[in-house]
C-alpha positions in Angstrom: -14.2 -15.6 30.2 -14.8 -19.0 31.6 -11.1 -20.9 33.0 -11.4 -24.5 33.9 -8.2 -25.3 36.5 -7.6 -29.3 36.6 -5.6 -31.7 38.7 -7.1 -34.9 36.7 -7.9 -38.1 37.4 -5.2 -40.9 37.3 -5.5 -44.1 39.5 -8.0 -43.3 41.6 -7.1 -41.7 44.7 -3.2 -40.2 43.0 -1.8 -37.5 45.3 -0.2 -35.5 42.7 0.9 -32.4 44.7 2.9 -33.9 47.3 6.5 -34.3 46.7 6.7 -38.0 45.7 3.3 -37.8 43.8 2.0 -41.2 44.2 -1.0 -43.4 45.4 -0.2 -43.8 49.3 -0.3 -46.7 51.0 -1.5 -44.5 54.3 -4.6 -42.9 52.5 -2.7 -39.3 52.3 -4.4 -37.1 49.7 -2.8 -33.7 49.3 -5.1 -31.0 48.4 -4.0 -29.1 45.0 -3.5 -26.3 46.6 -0.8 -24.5 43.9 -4.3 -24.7 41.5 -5.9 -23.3 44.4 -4.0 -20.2 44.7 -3.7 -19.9 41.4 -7.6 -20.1 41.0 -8.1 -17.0 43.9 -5.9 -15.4 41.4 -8.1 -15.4 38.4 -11.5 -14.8 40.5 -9.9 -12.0 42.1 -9.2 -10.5 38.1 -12.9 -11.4 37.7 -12.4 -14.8 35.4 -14.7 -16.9 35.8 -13.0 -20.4 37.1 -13.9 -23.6 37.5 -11.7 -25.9 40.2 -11.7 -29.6 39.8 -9.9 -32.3 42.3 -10.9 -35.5 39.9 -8.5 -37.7 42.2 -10.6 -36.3 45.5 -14.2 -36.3 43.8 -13.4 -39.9 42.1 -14.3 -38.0 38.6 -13.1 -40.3 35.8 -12.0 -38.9 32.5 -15.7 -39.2 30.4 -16.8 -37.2 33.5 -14.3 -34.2 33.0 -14.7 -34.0 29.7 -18.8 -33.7 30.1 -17.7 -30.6 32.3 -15.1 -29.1 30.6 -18.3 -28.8 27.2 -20.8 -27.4 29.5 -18.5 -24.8 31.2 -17.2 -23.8 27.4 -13.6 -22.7 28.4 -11.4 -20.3 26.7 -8.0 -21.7 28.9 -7.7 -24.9 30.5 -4.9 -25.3 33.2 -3.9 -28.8 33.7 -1.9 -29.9 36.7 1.3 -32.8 36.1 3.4 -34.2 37.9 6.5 -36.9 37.1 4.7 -40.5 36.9 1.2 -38.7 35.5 3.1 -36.7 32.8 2.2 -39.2 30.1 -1.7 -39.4 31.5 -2.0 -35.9 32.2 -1.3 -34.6 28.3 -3.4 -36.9 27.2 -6.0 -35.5 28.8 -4.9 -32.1 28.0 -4.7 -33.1 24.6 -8.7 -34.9 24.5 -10.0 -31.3 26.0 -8.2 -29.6 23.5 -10.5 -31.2 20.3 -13.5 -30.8 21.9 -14.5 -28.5 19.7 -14.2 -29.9 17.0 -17.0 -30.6 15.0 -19.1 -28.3 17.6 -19.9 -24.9 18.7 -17.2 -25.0 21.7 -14.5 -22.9 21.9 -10.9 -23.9 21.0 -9.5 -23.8 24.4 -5.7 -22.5 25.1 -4.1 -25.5 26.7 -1.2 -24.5 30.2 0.6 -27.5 32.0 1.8 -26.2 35.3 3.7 -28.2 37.9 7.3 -28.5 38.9 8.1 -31.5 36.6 7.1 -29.2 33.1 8.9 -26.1 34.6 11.7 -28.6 34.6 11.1 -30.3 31.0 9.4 -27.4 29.3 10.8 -28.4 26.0 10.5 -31.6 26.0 6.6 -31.8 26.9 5.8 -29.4 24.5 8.2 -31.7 21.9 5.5 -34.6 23.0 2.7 -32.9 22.2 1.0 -30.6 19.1 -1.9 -30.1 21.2 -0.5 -28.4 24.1 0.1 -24.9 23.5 1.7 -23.6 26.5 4.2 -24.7 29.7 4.4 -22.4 32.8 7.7 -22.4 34.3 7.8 -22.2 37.9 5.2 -20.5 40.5 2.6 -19.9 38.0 -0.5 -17.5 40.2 0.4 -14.6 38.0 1.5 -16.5 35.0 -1.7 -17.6 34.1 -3.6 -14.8 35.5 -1.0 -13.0 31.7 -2.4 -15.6 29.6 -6.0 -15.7 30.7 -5.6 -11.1 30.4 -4.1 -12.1 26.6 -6.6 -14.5 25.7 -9.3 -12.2 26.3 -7.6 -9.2 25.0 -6.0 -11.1 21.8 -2.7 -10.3 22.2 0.5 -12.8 21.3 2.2 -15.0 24.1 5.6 -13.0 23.3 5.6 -11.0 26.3 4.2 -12.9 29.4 7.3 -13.8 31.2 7.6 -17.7 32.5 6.2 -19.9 29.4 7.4 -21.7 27.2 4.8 -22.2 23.9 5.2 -23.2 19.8 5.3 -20.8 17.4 5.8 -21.6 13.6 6.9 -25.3 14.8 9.4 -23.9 16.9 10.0 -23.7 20.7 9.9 -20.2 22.4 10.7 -19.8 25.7 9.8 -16.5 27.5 12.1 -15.1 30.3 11.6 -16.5 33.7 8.9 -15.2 35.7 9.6 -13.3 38.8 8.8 -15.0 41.9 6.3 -13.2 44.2 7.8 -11.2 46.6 4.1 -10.1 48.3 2.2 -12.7 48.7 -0.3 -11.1 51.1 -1.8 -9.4 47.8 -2.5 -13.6 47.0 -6.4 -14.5 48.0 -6.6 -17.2 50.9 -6.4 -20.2 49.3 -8.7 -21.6 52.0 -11.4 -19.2 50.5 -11.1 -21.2 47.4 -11.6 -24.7 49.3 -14.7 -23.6 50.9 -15.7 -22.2 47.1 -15.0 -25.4 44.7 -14.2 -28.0 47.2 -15.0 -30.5 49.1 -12.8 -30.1 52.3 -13.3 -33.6 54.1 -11.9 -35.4 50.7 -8.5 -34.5 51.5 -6.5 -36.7 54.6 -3.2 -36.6 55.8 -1.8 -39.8 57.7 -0.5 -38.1 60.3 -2.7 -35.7 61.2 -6.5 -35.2 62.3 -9.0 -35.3 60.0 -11.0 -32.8 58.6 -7.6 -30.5 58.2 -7.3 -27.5 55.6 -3.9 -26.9 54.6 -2.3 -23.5 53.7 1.1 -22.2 53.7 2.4 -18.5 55.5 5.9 -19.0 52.6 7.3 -20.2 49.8 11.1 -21.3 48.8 13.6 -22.8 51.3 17.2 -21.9 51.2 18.3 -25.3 52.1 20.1 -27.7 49.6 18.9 -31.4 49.9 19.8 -32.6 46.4 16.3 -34.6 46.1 14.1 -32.2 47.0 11.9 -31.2 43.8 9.9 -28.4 45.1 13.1 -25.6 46.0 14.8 -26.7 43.0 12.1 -26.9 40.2 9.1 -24.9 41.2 9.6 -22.4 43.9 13.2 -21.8 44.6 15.8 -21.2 47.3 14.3 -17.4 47.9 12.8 -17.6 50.6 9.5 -15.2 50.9 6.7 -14.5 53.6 3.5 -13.4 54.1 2.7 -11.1 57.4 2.0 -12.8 60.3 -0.8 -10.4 60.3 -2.1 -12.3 57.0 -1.5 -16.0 57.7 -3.4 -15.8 61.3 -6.2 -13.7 59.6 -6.5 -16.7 57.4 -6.8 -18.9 60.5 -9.2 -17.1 62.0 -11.3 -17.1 58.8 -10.4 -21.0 58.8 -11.9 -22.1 62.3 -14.9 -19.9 61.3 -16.1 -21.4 57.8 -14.5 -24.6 58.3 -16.7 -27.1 60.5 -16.0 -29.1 61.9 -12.5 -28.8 61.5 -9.7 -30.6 63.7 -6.5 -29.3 62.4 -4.7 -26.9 60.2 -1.2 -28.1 58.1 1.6 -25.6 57.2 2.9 -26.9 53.9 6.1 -24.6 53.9 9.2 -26.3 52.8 9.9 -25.3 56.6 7.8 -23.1 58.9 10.6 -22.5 61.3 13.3 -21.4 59.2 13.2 -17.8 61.0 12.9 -18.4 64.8 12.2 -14.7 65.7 9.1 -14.8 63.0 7.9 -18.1 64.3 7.9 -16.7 67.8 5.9 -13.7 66.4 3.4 -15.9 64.5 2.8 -18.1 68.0 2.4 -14.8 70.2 -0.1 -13.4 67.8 -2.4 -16.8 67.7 -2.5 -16.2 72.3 -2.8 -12.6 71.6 -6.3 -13.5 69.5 -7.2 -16.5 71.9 -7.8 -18.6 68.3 -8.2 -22.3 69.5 -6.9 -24.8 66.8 -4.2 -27.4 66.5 -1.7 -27.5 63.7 1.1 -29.0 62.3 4.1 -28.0 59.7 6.7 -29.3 57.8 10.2 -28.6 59.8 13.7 -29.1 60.0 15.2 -30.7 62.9 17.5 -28.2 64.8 14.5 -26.1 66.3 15.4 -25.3 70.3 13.5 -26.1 73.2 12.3 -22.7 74.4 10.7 -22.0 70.6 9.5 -25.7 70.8 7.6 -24.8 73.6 6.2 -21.6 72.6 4.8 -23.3 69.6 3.1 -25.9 71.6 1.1 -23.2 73.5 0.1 -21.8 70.6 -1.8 -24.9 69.4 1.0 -26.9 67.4 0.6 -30.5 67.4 3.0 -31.8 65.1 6.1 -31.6 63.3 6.7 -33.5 60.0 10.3 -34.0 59.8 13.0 -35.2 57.2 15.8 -36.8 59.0 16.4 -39.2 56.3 19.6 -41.1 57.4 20.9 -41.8 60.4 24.4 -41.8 59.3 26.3 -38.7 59.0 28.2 -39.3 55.8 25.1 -39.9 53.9 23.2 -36.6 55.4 26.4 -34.7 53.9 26.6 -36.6 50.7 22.2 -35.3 50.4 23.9 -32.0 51.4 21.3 -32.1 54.5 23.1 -29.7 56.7 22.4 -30.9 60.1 24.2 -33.1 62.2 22.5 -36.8 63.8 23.4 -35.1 67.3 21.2 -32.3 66.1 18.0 -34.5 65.2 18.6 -36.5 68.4 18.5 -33.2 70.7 15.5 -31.9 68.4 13.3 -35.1 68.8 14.1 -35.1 72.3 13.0 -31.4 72.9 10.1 -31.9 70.6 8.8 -35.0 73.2 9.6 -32.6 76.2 7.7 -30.0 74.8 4.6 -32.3 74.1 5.1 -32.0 69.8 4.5 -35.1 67.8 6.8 -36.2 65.2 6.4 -37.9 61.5 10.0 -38.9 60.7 10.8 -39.2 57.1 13.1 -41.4 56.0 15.0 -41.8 52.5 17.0 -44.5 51.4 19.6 -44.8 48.2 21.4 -41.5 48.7 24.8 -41.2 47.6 26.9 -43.7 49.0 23.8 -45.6 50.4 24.4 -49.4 51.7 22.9 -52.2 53.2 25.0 -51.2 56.4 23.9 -47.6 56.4 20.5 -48.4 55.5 20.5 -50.5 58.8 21.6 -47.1 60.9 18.8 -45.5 59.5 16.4 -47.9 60.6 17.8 -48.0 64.2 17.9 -44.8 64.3 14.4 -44.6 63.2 14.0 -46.9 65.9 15.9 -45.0 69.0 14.3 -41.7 67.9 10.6 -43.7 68.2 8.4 -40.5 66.2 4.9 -40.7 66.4 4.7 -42.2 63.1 7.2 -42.4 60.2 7.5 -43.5 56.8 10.6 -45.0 54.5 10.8 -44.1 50.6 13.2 -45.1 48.3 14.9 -42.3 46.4 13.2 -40.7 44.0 14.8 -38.8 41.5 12.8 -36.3 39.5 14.1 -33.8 36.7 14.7 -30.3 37.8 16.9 -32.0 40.6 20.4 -32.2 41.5 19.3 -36.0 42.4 18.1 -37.0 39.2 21.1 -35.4 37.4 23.6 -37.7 39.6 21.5 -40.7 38.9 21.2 -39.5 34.9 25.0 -38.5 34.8 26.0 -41.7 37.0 24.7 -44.3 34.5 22.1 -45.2 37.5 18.7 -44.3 36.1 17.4 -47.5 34.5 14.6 -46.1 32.7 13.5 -42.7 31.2 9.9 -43.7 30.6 8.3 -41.8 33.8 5.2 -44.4 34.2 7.8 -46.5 35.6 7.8 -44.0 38.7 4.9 -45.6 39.7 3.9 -49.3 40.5 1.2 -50.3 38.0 -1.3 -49.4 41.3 0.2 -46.2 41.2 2.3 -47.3 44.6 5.6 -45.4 44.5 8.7 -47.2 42.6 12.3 -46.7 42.0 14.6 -46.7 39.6 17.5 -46.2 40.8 20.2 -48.6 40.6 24.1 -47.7 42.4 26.6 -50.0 42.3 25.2 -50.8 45.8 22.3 -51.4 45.7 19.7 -52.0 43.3 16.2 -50.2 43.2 14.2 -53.5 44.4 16.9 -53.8 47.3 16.2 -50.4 47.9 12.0 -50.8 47.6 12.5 -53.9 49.7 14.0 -52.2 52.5 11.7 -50.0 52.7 8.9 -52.3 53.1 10.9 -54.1 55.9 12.0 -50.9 57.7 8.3 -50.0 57.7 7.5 -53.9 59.6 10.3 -53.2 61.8 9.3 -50.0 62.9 5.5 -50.5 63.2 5.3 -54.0 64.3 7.3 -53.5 67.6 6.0 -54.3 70.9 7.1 -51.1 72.5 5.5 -48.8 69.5 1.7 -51.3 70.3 2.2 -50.3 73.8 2.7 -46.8 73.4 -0.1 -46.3 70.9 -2.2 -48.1 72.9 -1.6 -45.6 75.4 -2.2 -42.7 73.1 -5.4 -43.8 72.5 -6.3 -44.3 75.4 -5.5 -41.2 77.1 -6.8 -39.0 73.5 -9.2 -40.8 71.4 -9.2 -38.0 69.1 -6.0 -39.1 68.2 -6.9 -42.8 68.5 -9.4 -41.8 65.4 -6.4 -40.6 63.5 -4.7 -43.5 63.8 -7.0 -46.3 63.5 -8.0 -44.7 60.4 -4.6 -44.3 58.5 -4.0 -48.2 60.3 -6.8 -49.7 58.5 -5.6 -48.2 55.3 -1.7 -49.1 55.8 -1.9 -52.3 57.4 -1.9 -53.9 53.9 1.4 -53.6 53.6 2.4 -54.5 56.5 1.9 -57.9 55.7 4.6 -59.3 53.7 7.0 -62.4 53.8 9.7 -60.7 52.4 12.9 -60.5 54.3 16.1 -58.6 54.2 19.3 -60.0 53.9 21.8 -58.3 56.2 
């Protein structure tokens, strides 16, 4: 049975997987790397699948749909995300009555992705072409439907979906999340099968990289968040250390050339003692690679350290305000005095940082907004980026912005910028969202157009031009926006 697995195409280059799915102004692309896993799922049940990135391999819409009629599918997973929703059934709905009028198979339609696990009844309300929604982590989900299809069984009992039946909404209890995820394929296995791995950049790191993860969930409760709250939860689960550095090893062989690996955890450091066991374990096999991972900023100095020698690079962080009242109000859990010791452990210990920073939290203002930006400033990461809030369903952010009166619009295009730059639309009785997007793009000018941060990067490259690569690349992209003659009133 033939499965066609799609993230599709939506102004051009749209990075739909990354938390604020969006066209970036620094050239990011994330890979689709839940339809990756999810793929090594199905070829390991012996399905045949077909992976296509349409944002990475610039494939318009005519394009997939020429595919999708030559591969003949029997189930067609589409990916979504917030500000594609509208796009993305569309799509799902044009592959759907392709075979009409021909010898195709009718294929069985799945959106996956946190935003329909969050608005399961309402995308199926949108749509009489889209037979089912997965809820959640969907591997095993749609490795059920593809088993049903081909054995012609009912939906009724594969837990996680939501579908129609008779007109009316059914939705199936939740699936359970996967507690062994070693029994998962390497999801860089299905990179070096269906894609091309030099399409996919990440601003702040070296390019080529192949991105994996070693878990999934966080515990932590940043109310914005999307990932923890609408796809894969607050249980937090591992594979064995044994498993993710097999993986790496299997990486820096089939991968080349290949300059870094990225840990897309919510937070790879969460458990010290297993992070300590993960860095011993890359000495002990002598594998030589950088990397970098997503972390929180309250890691000490002696497993900063560690980590170093064991080939990690960088750290990208979310200390999104620097003042305190505003990191409780996002329910952040750290202290300022916490991110100051972190970054200055992290510079000690010879670990980049890419500081995230978030604007229009509870309580947000022009004068807080201000602390964030100096402390953006006095922390000086290697690179950082400011984002307005953005609030998507499944979130405890979106339901105070709903709730509050402060969501000015319910039609999700509006997410976006009609060049698929992100947008906001959120307005407090503070601030209003183009206060808020303004900021942003003045924080960034701020930041980046400092003597001291010319002179130190001038340095960088200097003494590493394999860094100077990275950053002359994402600088050529970014500088765009740079360039602006709007001002900030204070």
């Amino acid at each position: 049975m033939n499965i066609l697995m799609l993230n599709p195409p939506f102004k051009g280059k749209f990075s739909r997987e990354q938390r604020s799915p969006a066209v970036t102004k620094s050239g990011t692309l994330y890979y689709p790397m839940w339809l990756a896993y999810a793929t090594g799922v199905l070829e390991q049940e012996g399905f045949n699948v077909k992976l296509i990135d349409a944002p990475a391999s610039g494939i318009d819409e005519q394009e997939v749909i020429k595919i999708a009629s030559e591969f003949n599918p029997a189930l067609i997973v589409v990916d979504t995300s917030t500000p594609s929703i509208y796009n993305d059934i569309e799509i799902g709905e044009t592959l759907k009555k392709l075979s009409k009028n021909s010898k195709l198979l009718t294929p069985v339609i799945a959106l996956v992705g946190p935003h329909v696990s969050a608005t399961a009844e309402e995308t199926l309300k949108s749509s009489n072409n889209i037979d089912i929604v997965c809820r959640g982590e969907y591997d095993y989900i749609v490795r059920d439907i593809a088993r049903n299809i081909e054995q012609g069984k009912d939906l009724d009992e594969i837990r996680g979906i939501s579908f129609k039946r008779n007109g009316e909404i059914v939705h199936n209890s939740p699936q359970e999340f996967i507690k062994d995820l070693d029994a998962i394929p390497f999801v860089s296995k299905v990179y070096k099968s269906h894609l091309d791995y030099t399409k996919y950049f990440y601003a702040h790191s070296r390019h080529p990289i192949v991105t994996i993860i070693g878990g999934r969930g966080c515990p932590y409760r940043c109310f914005f968040c999307v990932y923890p709250q609408a796809f894969s939860s607050r249980s937090i689960r591992y594979r064995s250390i044994k498993n993710v550095v097999d993986e790496l090893e299997f990486i820096t062989k089939e991968f080349k050339p290949l300059k870094e690996i990225m840990f897309e955890d919510d937070t790879l450091v969460l458990n010290r003692s297993r992070c300590k066991e993960f860095c011993q374990e890359i000495l002990k096999r002598n594998i030589k690679i950088k990397w970098s991972a997503n972390s929180r900023a309250d890691v000490d100095f002696d497993t900063l350290k560690l980590m170093r020698k064991a080939g990690c690079r960088l750290f990208c962080v979310g200390f999104e305000s620097g003042n305190q009242n505003i990191l409780d109000n996002m329910h952040k859990g750290i202290s300022l005095e916490q991110m100051r010791q972190f970054a200055a452990d992290s510079k000690k210990a010879g670990i980049l940082i890419h500081g995230c920073f978030l604007v229009g939290n509870p309580g947000e203002t022009k004068n807080t907004m201000l602390n964030t930006l100096e402390f953006a400033k006095k922390l000086n990461p290697d690179t950082a980026q400011f984002f307005p809030l953005m609030v998507y369903p499944g979130t405890e952010a979106y339901e105070w912005a709903k709730s509050s009166g402060y969501l000015k619009t319910t039609n999700y295009s509006d997410w976006l910028t009609p060049e698929g730059l992100h947008n906001c639309v959120v307005d407090s009785d503070n601030l209003s969202s183009e206060e808020l997007v303004e900021f942003c793009d003045y924080a960034r000018r701020e930041f980046y157009l400092r003597s001291q941060y010319f002179f130190e990067k001038s340095i960088q490259i200097i003494k590493n031009p394999r860094e100077g690569k990275r950053v002359l690349k994402s600088f050529k992209t970014f500088a765009k926006y740079l360039i602006t003659n709007k001002k900030v009133k204070k």
